[in-house]
C-alpha positions as CSV (number, residue, x, y, z in Angstrom):
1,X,64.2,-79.0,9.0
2,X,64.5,-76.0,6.9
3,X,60.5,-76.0,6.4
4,X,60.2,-75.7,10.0
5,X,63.0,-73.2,10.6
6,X,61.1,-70.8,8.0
7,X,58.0,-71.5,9.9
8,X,58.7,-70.4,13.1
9,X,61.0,-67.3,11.5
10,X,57.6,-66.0,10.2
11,X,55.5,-66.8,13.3
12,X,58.0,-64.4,15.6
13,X,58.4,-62.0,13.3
14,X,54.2,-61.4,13.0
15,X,54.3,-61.2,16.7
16,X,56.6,-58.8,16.7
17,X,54.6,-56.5,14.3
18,X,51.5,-57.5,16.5
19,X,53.0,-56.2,19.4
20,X,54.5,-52.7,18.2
21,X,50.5,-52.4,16.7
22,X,49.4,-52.3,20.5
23,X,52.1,-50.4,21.6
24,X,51.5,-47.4,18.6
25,X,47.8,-47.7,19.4
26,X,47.1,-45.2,22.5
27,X,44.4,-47.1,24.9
28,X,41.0,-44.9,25.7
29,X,42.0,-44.7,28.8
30,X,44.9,-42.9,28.6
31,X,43.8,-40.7,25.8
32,X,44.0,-36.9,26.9
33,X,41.7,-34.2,27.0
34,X,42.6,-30.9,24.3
35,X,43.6,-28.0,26.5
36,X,41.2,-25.1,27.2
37,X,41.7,-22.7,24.1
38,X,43.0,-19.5,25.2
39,X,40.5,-17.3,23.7
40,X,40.0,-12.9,24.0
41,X,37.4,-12.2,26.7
42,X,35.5,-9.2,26.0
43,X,33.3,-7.2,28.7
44,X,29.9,-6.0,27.6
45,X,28.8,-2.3,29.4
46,X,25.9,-0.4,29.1
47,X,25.0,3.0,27.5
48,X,24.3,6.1,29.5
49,X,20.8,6.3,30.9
50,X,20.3,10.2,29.6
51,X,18.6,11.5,27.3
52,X,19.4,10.2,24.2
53,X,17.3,6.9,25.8
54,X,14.4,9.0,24.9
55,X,12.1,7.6,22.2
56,X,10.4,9.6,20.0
57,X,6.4,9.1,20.1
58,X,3.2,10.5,18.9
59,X,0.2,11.3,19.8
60,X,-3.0,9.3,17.8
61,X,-6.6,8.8,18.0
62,X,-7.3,5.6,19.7
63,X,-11.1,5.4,17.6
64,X,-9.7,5.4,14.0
65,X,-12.1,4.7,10.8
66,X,-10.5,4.4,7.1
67,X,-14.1,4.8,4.9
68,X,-14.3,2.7,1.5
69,X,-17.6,2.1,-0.7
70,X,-18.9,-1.5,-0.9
71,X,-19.7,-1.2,-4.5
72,X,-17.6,0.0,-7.0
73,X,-18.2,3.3,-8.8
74,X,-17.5,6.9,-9.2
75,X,-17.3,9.9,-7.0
76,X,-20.3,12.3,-7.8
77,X,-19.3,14.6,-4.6
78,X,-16.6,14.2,-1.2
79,X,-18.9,16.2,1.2
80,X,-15.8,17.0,3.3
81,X,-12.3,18.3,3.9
82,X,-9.2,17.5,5.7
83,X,-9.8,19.1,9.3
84,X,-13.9,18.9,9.0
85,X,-15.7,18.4,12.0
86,X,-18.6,15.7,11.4
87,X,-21.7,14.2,13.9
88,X,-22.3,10.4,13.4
89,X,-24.6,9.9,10.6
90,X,-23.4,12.7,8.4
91,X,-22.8,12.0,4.4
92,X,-18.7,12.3,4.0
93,X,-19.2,11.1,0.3
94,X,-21.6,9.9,-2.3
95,X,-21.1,7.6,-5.4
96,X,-22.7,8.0,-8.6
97,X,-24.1,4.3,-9.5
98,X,-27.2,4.7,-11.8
99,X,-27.5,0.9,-12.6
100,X,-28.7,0.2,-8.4
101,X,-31.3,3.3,-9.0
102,X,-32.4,1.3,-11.8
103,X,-31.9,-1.9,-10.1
104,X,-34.5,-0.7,-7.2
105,X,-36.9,0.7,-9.9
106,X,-37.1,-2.6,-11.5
107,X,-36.9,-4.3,-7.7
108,X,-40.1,-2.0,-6.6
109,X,-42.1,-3.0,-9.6
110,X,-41.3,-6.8,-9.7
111,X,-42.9,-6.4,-5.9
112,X,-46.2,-4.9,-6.8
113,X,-47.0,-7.8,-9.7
114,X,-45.7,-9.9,-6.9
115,X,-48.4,-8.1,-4.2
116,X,-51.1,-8.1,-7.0
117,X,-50.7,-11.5,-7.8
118,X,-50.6,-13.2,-4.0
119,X,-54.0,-11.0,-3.2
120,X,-55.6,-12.8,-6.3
121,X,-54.0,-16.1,-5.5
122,X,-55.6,-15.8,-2.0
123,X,-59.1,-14.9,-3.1
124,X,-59.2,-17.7,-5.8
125,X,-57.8,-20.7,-3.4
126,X,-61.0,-19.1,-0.5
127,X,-63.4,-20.0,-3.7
128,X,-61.7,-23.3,-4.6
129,X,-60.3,-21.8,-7.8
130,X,-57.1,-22.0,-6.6
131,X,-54.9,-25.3,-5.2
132,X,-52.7,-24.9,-2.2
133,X,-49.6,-25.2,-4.6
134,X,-50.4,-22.1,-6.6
135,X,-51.0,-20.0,-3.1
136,X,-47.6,-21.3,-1.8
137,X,-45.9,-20.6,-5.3
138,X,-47.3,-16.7,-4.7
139,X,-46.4,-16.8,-1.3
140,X,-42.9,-17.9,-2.4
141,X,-42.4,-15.1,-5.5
142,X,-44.1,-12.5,-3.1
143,X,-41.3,-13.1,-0.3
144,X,-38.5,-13.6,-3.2
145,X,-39.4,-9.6,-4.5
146,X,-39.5,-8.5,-0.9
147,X,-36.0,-9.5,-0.7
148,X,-35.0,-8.1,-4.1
149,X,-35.9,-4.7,-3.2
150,X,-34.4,-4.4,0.2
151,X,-31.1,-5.5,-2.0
152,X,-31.6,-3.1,-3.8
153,X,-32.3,-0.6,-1.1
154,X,-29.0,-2.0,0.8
155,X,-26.8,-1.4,-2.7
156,X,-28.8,2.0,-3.3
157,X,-27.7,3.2,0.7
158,X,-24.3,2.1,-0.3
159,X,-24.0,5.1,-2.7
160,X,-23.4,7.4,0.4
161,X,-20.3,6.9,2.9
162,X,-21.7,8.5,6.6
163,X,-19.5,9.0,9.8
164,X,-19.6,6.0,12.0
165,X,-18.8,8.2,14.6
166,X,-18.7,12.1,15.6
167,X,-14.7,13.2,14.8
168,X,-12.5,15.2,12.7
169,X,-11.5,14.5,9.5
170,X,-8.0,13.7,9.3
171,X,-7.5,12.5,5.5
172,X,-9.6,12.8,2.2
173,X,-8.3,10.3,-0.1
174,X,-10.5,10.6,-2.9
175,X,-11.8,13.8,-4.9
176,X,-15.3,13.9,-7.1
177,X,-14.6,12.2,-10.3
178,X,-12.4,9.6,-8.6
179,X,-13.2,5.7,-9.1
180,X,-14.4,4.4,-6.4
181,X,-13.7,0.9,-5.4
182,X,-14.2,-1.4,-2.3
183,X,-11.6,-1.2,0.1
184,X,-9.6,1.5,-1.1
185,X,-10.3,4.7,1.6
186,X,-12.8,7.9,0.5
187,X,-11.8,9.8,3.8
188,X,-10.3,8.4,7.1
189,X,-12.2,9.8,10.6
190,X,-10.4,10.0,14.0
191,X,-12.0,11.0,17.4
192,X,-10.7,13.6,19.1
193,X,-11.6,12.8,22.2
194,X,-9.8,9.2,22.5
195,X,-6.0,9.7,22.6
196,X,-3.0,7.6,23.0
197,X,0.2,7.7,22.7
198,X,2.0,5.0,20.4
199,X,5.8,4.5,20.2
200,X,8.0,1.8,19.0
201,X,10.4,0.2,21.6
202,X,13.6,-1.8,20.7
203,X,13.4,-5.1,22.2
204,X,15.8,-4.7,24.2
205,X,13.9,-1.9,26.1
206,X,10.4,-3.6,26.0
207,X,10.9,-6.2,28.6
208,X,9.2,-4.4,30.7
209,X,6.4,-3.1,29.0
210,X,3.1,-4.9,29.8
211,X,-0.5,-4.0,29.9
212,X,-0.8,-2.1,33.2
213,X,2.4,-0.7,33.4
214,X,3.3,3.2,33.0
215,X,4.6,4.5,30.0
216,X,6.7,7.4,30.8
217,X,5.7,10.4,28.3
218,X,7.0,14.0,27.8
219,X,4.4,15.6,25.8
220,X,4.0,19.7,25.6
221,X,7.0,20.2,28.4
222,X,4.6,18.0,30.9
223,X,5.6,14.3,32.3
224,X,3.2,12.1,31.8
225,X,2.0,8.5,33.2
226,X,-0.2,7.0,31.2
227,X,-1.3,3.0,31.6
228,X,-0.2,1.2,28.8
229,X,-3.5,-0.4,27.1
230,X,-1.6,-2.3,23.9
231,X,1.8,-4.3,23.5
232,X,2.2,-5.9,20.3
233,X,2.1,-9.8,20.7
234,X,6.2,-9.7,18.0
235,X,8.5,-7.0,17.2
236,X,8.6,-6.1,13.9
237,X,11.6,-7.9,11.5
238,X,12.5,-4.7,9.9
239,X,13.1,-2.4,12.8
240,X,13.2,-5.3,15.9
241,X,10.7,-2.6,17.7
242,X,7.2,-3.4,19.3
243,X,4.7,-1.2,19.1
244,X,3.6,0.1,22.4
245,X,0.3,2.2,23.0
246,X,-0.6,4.3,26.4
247,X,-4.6,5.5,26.6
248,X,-4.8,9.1,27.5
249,X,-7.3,9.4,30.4
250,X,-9.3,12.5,30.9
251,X,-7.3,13.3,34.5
252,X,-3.7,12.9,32.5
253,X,-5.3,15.3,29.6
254,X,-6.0,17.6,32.5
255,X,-2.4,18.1,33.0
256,X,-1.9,19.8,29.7
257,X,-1.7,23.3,28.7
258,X,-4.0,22.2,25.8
259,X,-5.3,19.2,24.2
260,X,-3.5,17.7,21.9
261,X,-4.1,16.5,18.4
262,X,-3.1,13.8,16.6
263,X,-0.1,13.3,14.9
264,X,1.5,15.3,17.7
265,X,5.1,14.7,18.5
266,X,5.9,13.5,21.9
267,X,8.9,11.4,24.2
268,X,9.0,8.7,25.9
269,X,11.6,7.1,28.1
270,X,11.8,3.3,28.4
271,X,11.7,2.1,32.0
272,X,14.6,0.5,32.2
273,X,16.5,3.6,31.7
274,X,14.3,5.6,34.3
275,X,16.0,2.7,36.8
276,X,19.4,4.2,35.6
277,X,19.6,1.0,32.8
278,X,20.8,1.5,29.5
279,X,21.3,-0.5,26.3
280,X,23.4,-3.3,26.0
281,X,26.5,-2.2,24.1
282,X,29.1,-4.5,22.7
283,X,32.2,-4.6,20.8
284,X,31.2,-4.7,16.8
285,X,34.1,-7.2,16.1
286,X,32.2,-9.6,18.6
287,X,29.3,-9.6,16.3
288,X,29.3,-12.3,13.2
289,X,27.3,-11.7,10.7
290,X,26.1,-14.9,8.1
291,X,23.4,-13.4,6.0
292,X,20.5,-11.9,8.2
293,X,22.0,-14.1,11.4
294,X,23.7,-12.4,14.1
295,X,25.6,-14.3,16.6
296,X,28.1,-13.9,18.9
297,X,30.3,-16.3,21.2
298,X,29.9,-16.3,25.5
299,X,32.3,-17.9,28.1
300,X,29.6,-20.3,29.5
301,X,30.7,-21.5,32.6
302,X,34.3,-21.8,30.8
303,X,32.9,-23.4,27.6
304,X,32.6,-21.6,24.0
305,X,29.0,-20.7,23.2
306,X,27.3,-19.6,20.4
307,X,24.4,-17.0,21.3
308,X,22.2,-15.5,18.3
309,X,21.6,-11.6,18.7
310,X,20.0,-8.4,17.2
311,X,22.0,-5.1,16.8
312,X,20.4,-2.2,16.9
313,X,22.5,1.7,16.6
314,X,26.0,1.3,15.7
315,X,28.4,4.0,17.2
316,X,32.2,4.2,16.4
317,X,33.1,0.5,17.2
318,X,30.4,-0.6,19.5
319,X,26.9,-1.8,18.6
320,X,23.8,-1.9,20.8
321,X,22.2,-5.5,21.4
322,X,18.7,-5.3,21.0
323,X,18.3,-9.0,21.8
324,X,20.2,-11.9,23.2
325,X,22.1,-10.9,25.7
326,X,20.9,-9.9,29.3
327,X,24.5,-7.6,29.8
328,X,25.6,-9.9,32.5
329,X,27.7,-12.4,29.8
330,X,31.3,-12.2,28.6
331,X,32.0,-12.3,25.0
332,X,34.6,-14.0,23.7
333,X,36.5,-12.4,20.5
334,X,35.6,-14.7,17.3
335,X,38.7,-16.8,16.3
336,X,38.6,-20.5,13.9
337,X,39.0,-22.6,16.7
338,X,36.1,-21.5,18.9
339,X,33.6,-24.5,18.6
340,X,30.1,-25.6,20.4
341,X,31.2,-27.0,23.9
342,X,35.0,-26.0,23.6
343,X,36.7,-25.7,26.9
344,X,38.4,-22.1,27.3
345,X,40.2,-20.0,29.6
């Protein structure tokens, strides 16, 4: 009796601690949702369309040649200086290289056994005297020293750097006496007469900027449109610019005082701020910074969001956005509990 009394003591008392289990134990059903964080919206604004939006540019020769030897050497003479006018074809240097003035020598003399010995290959094999082998062995060594000396010849024209191109001299690398060595520069050439205008565009100003479009330029107090011709493909990592270049056409050279040169300083103003559009500014506290990554957070249709950026100029307590942003978003100040997805309000 007592057996069975224990028992069913034990039996209640599990089913007891059975049922307070389900009753601790919230159902998924009835689980609720975390309410919206209440986070810091911040507004994003725009800079002043003025004239600090104007981008400093230059003027440069669209033909451009940097002039190196193909065989190593010395300088005997650079037949030039900085600012020289030069016609195509004209020697800007020569190289002192004595061992391809030999090479040729010994090139020219290899031919003429070669010559001398195919002529009395040819009259022995008409007489029988000589096989068909031997007059294809001569034909063979004759058309081997041909080759030789127009190496030769090749290496020996190589001693003297000429103009591609008629143009001014804008650089003389090199001086007589100087090693010479392929692919370092003797004297760089620019034409004159092909201008354009190159100038380096934050991202966040190069939307627009296609091939086609005008570029608007202030060079010698005169507005210019030229077509832009050349948008680099990615902005550079270092200064998050693109390089943008503009052809100078003979009727928007007419509208100058004076032709320019190159290297000459010029303006240009990014398109969007000729529409009365200027940067993207935002808060610097909005910005987090983790190493080279910039990122900051954006109400997304009430939900946290993380959004990478670029900064450009930094100004008191704002920063421009070079990249990222359109201008349109709100910000939301950085706080611990901002996550991926997180409701807000």
């Amino acid at each position: 009796m007592n057996t069975i009394l224990k028992t069913s003591l034990a039996l209640t008392a599990l089913a007891t601690l059975a049922g307070c289990g389900e009753c601790e134990t919230p159902r998924a059903g009835n689980a609720r949702k975390p309410a919206p964080i209440a986070a810091v919206a911040i507004k994003l604004t725009r800079a002043d369309s003025s004239a600090a939006d104007a981008l400093p540019a230059s003027v440069r020769s669209a033909r451009t040649a940097a002039l190196a030897p193909r065989i190593p050497g010395t300088y005997d003479e650079i037949a030039v200086r900085e600012g020289d006018t030069v016609k195509q074809g004209d020697t800007l240097a020569r190289l002192h290289a004595p061992e391809w003035a030999s090479r040729r020598a010994a090139a020219a003399a290899a031919l003429d056994l070669a010559r001398a010995e195919h002529t009395r290959t040819v009259r022995l094999n008409l007489t029988g005297a000589a096989t068909p082998a031997e007059l294809d062995a001569a034909n063979s060594r004759l058309r081997a020293a041909e080759a030789a000396l127009t190496e030769a010849d090749t290496h020996l024209a190589d001693t003297r750097l000429t103009a591609p191109f008629a143009g001014v001299v804008s650089r003389k690398h090199a001086e007589a006496g100087d090693a010479a060595l392929p692919g370092m520069p003797a004297v760089t050439l620019e034409d004159p007469r092909s201008l354009e205008i190159e100038v380096a565009l934050p991202e966040s100003q190069s939307a627009w900027a296609k091939p086609g479009a005008p570029l608007s330029v202030e060079l010698r107090g005169v507005t210019l449109r030229p077509a832009i011709t050349e948008v680099t493909p990615a902005a550079d990592p270092a200064s998050r610019t693109r390089t943008v270049r503009a052809r100078l056409t003979p009727e928007e050279l007419a509208k100058l005082p004076a032709t320019p040169a190159p290297g000459e300083f010029a303006r240009v103003t990014p398109e969007a701020a000729t529409r009365g559009e200027g940067a993207v500014i935002a808060p610097a506290e909005a910005v987090m910074r983790r190493g080279q990554v910039e990122s900051v957070w954006v109400n997304a249709d009430g939900k946290a969001s993380l959004r990478l950026v670029r900064t450009g100029r930094t100004a008191g307590t704002s920063v421009e956005i070079l990249s990222g942003l359109s201008g349109s978003e709100t910000l939301l100040k950085p706080a611990p509990e901002l996550t991926e997805g997180a409701a807000v309000r």
